[in-house]
C-alpha positions as CSV (number, residue, x, y, z in Angstrom):
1,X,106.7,86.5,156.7
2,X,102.9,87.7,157.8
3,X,100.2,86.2,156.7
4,X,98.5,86.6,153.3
5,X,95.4,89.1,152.9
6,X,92.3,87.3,153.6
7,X,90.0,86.6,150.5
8,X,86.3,87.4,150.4
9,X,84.0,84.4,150.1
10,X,83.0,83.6,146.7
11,X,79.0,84.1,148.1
12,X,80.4,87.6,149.6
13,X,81.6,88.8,146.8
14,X,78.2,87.7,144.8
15,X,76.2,89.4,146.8
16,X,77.8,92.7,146.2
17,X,78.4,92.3,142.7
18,X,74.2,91.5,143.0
19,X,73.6,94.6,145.4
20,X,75.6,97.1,142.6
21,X,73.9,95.4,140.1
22,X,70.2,96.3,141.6
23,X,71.5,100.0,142.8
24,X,72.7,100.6,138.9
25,X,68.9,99.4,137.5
26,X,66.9,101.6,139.5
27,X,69.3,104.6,138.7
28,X,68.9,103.5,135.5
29,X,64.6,103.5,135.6
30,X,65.2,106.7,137.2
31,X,66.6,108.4,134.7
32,X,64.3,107.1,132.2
33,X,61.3,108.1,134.8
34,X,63.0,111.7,134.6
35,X,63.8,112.2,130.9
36,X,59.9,111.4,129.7
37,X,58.9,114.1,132.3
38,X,61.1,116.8,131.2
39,X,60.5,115.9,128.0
40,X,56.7,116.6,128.2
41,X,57.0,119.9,130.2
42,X,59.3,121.6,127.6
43,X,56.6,119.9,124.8
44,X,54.4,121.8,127.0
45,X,55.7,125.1,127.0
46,X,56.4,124.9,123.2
47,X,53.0,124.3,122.7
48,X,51.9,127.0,125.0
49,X,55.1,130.0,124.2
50,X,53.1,131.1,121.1
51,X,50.0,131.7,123.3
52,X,52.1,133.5,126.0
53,X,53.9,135.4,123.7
54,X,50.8,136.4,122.0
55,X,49.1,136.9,125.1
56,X,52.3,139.7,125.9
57,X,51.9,141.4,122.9
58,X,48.4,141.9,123.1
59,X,48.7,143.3,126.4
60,X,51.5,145.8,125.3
61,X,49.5,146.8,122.3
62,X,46.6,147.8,124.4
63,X,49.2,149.5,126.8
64,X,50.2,151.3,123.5
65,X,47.4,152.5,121.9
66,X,45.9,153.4,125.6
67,X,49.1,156.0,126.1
68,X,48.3,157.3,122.0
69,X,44.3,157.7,122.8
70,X,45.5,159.4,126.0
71,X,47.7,162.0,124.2
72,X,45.5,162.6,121.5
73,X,42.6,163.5,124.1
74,X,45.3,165.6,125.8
75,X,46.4,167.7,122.6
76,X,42.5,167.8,121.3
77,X,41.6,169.1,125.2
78,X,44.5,172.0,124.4
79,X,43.4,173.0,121.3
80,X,39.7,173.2,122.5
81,X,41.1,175.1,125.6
82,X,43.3,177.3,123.6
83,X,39.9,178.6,121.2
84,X,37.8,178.7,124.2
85,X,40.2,181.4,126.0
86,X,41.5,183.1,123.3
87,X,37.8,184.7,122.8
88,X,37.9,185.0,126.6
89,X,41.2,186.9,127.0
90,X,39.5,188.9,124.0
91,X,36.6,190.2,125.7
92,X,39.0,190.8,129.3
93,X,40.8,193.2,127.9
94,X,38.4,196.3,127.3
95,X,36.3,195.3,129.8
96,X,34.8,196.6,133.2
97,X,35.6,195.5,136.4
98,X,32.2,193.8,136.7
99,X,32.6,192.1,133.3
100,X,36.5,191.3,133.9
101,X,35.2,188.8,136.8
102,X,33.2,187.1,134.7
103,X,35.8,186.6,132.2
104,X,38.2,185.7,134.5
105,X,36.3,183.2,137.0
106,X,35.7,181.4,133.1
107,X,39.2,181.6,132.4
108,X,39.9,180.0,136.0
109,X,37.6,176.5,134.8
110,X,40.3,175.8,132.6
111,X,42.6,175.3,135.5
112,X,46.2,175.1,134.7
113,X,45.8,176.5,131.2
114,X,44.4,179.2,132.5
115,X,47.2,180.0,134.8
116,X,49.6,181.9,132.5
117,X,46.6,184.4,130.6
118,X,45.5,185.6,133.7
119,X,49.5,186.4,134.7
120,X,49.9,188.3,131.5
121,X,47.3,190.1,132.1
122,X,48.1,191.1,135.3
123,X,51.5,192.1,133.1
124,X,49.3,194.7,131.4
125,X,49.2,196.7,134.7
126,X,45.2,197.7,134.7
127,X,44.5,198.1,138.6
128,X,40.8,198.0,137.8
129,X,41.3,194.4,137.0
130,X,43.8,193.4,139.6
131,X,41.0,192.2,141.8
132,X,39.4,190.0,139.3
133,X,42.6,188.7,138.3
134,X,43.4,187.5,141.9
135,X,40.0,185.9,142.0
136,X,40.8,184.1,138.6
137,X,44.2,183.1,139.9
138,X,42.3,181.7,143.3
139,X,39.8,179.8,141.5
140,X,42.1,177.9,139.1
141,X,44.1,176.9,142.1
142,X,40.5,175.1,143.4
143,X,40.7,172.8,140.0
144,X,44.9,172.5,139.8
145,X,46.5,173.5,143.3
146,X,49.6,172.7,143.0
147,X,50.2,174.0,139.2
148,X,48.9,177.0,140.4
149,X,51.4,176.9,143.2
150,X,54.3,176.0,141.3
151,X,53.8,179.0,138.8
152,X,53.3,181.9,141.7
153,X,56.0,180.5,142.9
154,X,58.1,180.9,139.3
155,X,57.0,184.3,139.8
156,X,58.5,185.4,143.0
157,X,61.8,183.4,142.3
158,X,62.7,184.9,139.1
159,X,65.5,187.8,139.3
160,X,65.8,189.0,136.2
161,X,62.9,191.7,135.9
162,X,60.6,189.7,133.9
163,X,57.7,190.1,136.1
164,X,56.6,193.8,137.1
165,X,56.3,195.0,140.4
166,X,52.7,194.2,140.6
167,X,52.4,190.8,139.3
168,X,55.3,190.1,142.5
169,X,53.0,191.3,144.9
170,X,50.1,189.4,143.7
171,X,52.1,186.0,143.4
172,X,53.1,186.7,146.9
173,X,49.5,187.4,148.1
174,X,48.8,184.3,146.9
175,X,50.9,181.7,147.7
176,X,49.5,182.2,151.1
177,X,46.4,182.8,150.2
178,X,45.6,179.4,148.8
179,X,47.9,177.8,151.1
180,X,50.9,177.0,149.5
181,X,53.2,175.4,151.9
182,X,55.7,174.0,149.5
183,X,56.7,177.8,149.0
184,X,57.3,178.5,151.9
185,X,61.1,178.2,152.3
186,X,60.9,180.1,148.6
187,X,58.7,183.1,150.2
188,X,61.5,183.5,153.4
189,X,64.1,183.7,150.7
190,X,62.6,186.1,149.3
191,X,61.9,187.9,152.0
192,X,65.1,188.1,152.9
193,X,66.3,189.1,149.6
194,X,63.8,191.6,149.3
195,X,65.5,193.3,152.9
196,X,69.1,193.7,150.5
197,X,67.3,195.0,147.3
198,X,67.3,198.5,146.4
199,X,64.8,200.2,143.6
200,X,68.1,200.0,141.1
201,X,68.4,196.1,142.2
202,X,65.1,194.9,142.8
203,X,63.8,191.5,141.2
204,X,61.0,193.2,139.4
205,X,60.3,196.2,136.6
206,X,57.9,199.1,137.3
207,X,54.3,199.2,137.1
208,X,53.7,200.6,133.7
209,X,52.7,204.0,133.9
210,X,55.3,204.6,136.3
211,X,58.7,205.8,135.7
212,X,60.8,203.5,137.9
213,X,60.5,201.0,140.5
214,X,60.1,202.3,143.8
215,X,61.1,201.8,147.6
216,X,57.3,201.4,148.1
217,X,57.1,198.7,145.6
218,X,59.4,196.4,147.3
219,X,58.2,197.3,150.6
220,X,55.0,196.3,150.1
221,X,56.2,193.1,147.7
222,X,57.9,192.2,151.0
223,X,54.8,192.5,153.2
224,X,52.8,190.5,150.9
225,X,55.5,188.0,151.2
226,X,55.4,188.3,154.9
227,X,51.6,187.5,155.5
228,X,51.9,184.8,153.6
229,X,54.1,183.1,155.2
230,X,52.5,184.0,158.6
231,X,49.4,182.6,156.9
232,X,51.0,179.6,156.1
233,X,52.2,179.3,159.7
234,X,49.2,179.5,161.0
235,X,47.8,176.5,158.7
236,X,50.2,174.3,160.2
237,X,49.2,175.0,163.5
């Protein structure tokens, strides 16, 4: 038979009994260390939640009321705008071509609102205000670019006669003429589409006071568009 297992001293086992002892006490004042502590930072944020949360609600109150103030202004601007042409686009109408650049060049501070009077009233077809129109048109683009921009191009992209022949050519006059380079891909298009049309197919209605759009209409609607782009070329450069 082998021998028996070897017994631990009784001072051995002491010892370790002693050492487990010690390692379970300072676990224990740990956790006790641990539980005050987390105990007083969740005290502390329940004591300070309401003032957060009030804090966040104040903030998106102000945010709020900032965005109402802001569309109020916005609407009240409109409205003010709206009276302020309306007696403009008035007096335009029977004017002379000296008085129609006054009325337009006004119309033109209004910027953007400005932008879609002075294209119906390039609609109306009166070459004696043409001129004056296009100065109008230029002018709002100096206060709202790329509005301005954005609506000549509207112009020269819509196909379904809307626009007469005349208020084509001006949009395309202008969109290099206050240098929009966005439109450029839009003004080759149109160029090219321009090339295909014929009087019967052509994007635009005729000048009023004419009978019928013409071949000379979309020839020189396709020049305009031309320069333009070489214009805007040239800006690039």
């Amino acid at each position: 038979m082998g021998s028996p297992p070897a017994v631990p001293a009784l001072e051995t086992v002491f010892l370790l009994a002693r050492s487990i002892d010690d390692r379970l006490g300072n676990l224990e004042k740990e956790v006790k260390a641990l539980k005050p502590h987390s105990k007083d930072a969740w005290d502390k944020f329940e004591k300070l939640s309401p003032i957060i949360w009030s804090a966040i609600a104040l903030l998106i109150s102000v945010f709020v009321t900032g965005q109402i103030e802001n569309a109020l202004k916005e609407r009240q601007l409109q409205l003010e705008n709206v009276k302020d042409m309306q007696e403009l686009i008035q007096k335009l109408g029977p004017s002379s071509s000296a008085d129609a650049a006054s009325y337009t060049l006004a119309l033109a501070a209004h910027g953007r609102y400005a932008v879609v009077p002075l294209i119906q009233a390039l609609q109306e077809g009166r070459p004696e205000h043409r001129p004056a129109l296009m100065d109008g048109l230029r002018a709002a683009a100096a206060v709202d670019h790329d509005f301005v921009c954005e609506q000549m191009a509207v112009v020269i992209n819509n196909r379904t006669q809307l626009y007469q022949a005349e208020v084509h050519i001006s949009a395309a006059h202008l969109l290099g003429d206050i240098d929009c380079q966005r439109a450029a891909k839009q003004l080759d298009r149109y160029v090219q589409r321009l090339r295909q049309v014929t009087p019967e197919t052509a994007p635009f209605r005729a000048i009023p006071g004419s009978q019928e759009v013409s071949s000379q209409n979309i020839e020189e609607a396709r020049k305009a568009a031309e320069h333009s782009l070489e214009a805007l070329r040239l800006q690039r450069e």
